[in-house]
C-alpha positions, -999 to 999 in steps of 0.1 A, spaced: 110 -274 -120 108 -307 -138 69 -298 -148 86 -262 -157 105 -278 -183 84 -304 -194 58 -275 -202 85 -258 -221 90 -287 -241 51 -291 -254 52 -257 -263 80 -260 -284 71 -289 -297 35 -267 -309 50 -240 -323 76 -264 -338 43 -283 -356 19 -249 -364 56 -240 -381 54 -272 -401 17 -268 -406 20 -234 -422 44 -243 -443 23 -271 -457 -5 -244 -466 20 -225 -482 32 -253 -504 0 -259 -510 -12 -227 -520 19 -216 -540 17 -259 -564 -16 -254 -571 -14 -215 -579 13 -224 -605 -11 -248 -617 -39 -223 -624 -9 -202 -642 -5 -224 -668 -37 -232 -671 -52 -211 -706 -88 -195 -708 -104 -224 -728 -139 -241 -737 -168 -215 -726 -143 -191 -706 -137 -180 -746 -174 -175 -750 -182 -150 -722 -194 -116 -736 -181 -91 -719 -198 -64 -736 -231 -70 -726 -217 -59 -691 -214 -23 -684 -224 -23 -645 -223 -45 -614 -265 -50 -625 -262 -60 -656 -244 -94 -640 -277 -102 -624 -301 -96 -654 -278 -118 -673 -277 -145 -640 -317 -140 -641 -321 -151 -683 -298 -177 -676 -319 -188 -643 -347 -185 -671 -331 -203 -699 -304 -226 -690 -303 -236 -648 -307 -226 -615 -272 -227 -600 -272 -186 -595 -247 -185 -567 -219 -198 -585 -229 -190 -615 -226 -151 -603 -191 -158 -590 -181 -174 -627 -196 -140 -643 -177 -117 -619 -142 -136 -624 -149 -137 -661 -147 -101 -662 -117 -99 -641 -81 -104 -652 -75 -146 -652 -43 -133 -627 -69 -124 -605 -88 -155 -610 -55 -174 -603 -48 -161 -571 -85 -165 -559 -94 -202 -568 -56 -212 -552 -71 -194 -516 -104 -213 -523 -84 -245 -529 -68 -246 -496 -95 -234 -476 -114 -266 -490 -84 -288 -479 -86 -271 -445 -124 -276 -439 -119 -312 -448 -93 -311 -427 -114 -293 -398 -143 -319 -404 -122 -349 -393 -123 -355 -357 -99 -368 -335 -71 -351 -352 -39 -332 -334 -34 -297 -331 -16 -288 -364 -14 -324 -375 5 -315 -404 6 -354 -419 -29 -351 -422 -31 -320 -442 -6 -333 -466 -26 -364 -466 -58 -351 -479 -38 -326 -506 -25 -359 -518 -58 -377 -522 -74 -346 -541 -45 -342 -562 -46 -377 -576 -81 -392 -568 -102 -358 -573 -130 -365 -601 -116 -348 -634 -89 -319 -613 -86 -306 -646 -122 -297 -647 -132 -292 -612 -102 -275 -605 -82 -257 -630 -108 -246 -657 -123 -213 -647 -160 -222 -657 -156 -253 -638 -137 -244 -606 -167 -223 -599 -189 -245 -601 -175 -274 -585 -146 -263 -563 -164 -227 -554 -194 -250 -547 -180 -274 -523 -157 -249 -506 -193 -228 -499 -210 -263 -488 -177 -275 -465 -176 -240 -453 -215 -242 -439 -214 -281 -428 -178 -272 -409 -199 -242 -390 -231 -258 -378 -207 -292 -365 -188 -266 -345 -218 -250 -327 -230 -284 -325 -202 -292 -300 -203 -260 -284 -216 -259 -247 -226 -221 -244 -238 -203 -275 -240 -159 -273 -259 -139 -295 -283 -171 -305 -308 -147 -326 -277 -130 -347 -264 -169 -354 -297 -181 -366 -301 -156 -393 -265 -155 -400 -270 -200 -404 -300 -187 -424 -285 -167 -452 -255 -190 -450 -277 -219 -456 -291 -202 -480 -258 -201 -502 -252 -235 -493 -280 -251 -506 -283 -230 -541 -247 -245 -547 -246 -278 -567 -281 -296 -574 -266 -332 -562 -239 -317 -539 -261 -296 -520 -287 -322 -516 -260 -342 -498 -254 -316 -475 -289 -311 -464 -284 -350 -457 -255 -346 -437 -268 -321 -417 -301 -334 -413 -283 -365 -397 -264 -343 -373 -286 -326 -361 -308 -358 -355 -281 -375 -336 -278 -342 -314 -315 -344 -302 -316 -378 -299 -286 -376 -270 -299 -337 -261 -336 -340 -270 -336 -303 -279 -330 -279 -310 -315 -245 -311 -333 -224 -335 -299 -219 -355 -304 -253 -365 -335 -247 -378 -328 -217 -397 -299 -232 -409 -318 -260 -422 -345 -242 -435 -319 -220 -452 -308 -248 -472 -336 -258 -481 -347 -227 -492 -315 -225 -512 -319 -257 -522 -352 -251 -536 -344 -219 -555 -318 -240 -573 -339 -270 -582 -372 -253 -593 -352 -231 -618 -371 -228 -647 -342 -231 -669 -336 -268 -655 -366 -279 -677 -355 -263 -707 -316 -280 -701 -334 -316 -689 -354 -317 -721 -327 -309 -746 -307 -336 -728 -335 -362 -725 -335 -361 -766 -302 -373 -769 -305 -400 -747 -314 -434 -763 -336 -447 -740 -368 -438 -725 -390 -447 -693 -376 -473 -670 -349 -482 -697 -336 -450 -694 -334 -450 -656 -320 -488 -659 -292 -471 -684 -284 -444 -661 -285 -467 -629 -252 -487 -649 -234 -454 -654 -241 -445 -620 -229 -481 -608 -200 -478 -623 -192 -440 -619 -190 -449 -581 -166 -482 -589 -145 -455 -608 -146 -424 -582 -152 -439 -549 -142 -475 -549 -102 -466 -537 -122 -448 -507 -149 -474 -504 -121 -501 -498 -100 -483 -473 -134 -484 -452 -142 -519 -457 -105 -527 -447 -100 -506 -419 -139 -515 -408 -132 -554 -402 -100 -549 -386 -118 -520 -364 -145 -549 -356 -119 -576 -348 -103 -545 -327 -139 -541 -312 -143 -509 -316 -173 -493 -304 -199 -486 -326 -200 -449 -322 -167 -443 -334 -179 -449 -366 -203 -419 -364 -191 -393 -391 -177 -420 -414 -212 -437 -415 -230 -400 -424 -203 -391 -449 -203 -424 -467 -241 -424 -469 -241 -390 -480 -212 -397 -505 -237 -428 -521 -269 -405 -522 -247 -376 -539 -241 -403 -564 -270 -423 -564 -298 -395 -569 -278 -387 -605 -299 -420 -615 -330 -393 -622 -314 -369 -645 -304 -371 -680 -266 -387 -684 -241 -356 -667 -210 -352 -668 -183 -370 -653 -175 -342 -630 -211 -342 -612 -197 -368 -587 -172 -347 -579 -189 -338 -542 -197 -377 -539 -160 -380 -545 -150 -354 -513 -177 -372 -488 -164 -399 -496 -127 -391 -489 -139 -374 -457 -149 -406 -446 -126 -423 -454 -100 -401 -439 -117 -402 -409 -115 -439 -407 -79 -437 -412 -75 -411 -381 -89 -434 -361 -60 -457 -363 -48 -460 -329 -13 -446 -317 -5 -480 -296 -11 -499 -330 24 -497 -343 24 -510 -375 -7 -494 -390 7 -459 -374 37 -474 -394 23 -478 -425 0 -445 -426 28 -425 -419 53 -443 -446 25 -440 -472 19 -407 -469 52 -397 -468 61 -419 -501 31 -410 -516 46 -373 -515 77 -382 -527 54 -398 -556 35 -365 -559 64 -347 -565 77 -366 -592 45 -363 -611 38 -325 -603 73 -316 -621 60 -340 -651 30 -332 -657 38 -295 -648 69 -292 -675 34 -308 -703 11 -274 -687 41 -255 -700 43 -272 -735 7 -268 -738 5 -231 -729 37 -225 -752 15 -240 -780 -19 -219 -774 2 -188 -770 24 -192 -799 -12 -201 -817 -28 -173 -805 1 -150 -810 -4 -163 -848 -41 -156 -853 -38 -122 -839 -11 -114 -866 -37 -128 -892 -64 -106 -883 -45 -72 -883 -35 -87 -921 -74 -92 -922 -71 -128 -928 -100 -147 -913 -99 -183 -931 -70 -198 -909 -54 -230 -909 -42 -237 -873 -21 -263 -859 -36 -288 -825 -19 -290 -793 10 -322 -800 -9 -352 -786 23 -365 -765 18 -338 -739 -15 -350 -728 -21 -348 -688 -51 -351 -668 -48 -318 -651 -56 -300 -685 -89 -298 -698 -74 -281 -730 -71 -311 -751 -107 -315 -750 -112 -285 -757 -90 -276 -789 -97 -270 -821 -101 -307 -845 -100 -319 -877 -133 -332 -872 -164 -318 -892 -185 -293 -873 -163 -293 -842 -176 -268 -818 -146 -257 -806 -137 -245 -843 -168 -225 -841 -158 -212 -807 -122 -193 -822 -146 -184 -850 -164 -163 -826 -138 -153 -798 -115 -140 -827 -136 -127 -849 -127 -154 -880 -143 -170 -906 -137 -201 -909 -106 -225 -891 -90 -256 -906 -69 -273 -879 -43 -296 -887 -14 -315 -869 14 -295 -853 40 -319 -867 25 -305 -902 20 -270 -895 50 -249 -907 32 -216 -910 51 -202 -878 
């Protein structure tokens, strides 16, 4: 009777935490999907032609001149063309799915975790919502959220997959799995030149962990590997690479091993910048583990996520100067890690359990705070680029097409909008002029300061 009820009682205490743990998706889904709502087509969303699409083949020739021409990313490039001709209400509703089924796979990649362990789910939306390389960019932005979060949803989604079979004792239908891994791989690797390459890394170093304890391989694992590679290699031999690398080779100012010494400074400090809050909460938790002696092999998936976080980072040393946002994957295997090393804070060690379970809970109270703030600035800005827009259309049914047009108001400035680098400016020759130019059909544009403009 007594085991009757104490039964009882841990199932109701499981459906009371899936409960809790849906919820949390939910949340999730719904903050970030207001997000992408107020978030305005912008930068080279504007310059997507849609009339040089008239069927579903037409997206491939253009993918293949731009595999040509400009790089080898195909696979996400394809999923940018297809939600560029879609309704951005479609695109909202889309990259707000593929944003928490990235939480979940880095949620489904830390082991030791409970069943519905709903602190930890909140715990890694927190650490992408404020530590996430440029969330404006990555996230938000249509042109980038498909290449970097599409990317690394597609890369989590195949590393998540091969761990699991990797812990599974029996596995049915091995042929069907290997060329399923295959084509999978395949997708996985022709993701995100440096991203990608960290994967095959990662995977590499669990599979050779499995046969050094099993001294066998499954030939899944080897048609999932090879599929990466294969991806991989589609990707990087693009012949449009060349033509990309040498018109950014000419603007850098050095050459030879001075360039490489430049480039290995921006590197060094892209990683103080982007993975140092992660780097220390694995030092820190590492010594006290040590002084805890802690065996070695706990340490397993934090040690391959880390290295793999540094080589996703470190291999950017070889190509012309990117962008910020290239250490964007770095920036997730990084926070795996260090999430893992978190998780493996004993539950008998009271006042670190203490202390991860205040901090996360204050850091969502924090979280919440800033997500109304910075969400009531996404509003202002929208407000102005509709009212803007609303304007310029007006103009050119009067067919006026030499505008002067008023900036967004610098005080609403936030990091999860990309817009303000990406608005029209009173400097000379400033691209984004050009851009309206061409999306609108104008002739010239003359921007000036809202707090000047009293045209509307």
């Amino acid at each position: 009777m007594k085991n009757g009820k104490n039964n009882k009682r841990v199932q109701n205490e499981i459906q009371r935490n899936r409960i809790i743990f849906i919820g949390s998706v939910i949340i999730s889904f719904v903050a970030f999907y207001i997000y992408n709502i107020l978030t305005p087509l912008m930068s080279d969303d504007l310059l997507f032609d849609k009339s040089l699409y008239h069927s579903i083949a037409d997206i491939f020739i253009q993918e293949y001149q731009q595999y040509m021409n400009w790089n080898g990313r195909s696979v996400l490039q394809v999923i940018l063309k297809v939600f560029s001709l879609l309704p951005k209400s479609f695109f909202n509703v889309c990259i707000s799915i593929c944003y928490v089924v990235t939480l979940l796979l880095i949620y489904w990649n830390i082991r030791g975790r409970k069943a519905y362990d709903s602190f930890l789910y909140v715990l890694i939306n927190v650490l992408v919502w404020n530590y996430a390389v440029d969330f404006s960019q990555t996230m938000l932005w249509m042109g980038g959220a498909c290449n970097y979060l599409w990317g690394i949803m597609i890369i989590l989604g195949f590393i998540t997959i091969y761990r699991k079979l990797l812990e599974k004792q029996e596995i049915k239908n091995k042929s069907l799995i290997a060329v399923g891994m295959f084509l999978f791989g395949v997708l996985a690797g022709w993701g995100n030149e440096n991203t990608s390459g960290g994967a095959i890394l990662i995977i590499l170093l669990f599979t050779t962990i499995y046969y050094y304890n099993t001294r066998k391989l499954e030939k899944w694992m080897v048609s999932g590997i090879g599929g990466m590679i294969v991806g991989f290699l589609f990707m990087f031999l693009a012949p449009g690479n060349k033509v990309r690398g040498n018109i950014m080779r000419a603007g850098e100012t050095y050459s030879g091993i001075s360039a490489l010494i430049s480039r290995g400074v921006k590197v060094f400090e892209a990683i103080n910048k982007y993975l140092f809050i992660y780097i220390a909460v694995i030092v820190l938790l590492g010594v006290y583990f040590y002084y805890r002696k802690y065996k070695l092999e706990e340490f397993k998936e934090v040690g391959i996520f880390t290295l793999a976080s540094i080589a996703t980072a470190g291999v950017l040393i070889f190509t012309p100067e990117p962008m910020p946002r290239a250490y964007f994957g770095a920036n997730i295997y990084m926070m795996i890690a260090a999430v893992q090393m978190v998780q493996l804070i004993r539950e008998e060690d009271t006042v670190l359990i203490t202390l991860k379970s205040g901090g996360i809970i204050l850091a969502t109270i924090a979280m919440m705070f800033i997500y109304v703030e910075e969400g009531a600035n996404l509003v202002r800005i929208l407000r102005e680029v509709n009212e803007r827009e609303e304007y310029i259309l007006e103009q050119v049914k009067l067919e006026n097409y030499d505008l002067k047009l008023p900036m967004i108001r610098p005080q609403f400035e936030t990091k999860y909008s990309f817009m303000y680098e990406n608005d029209i400016s009173d400097k000379e020759d400033w691209w984004i002029n050009e851009v309206y130019c061409i999306y609108y059909g104008l002739n010239s544009v003359e921007a000036v300061a809202r707090e000047e403009y009293v045209l509307y």
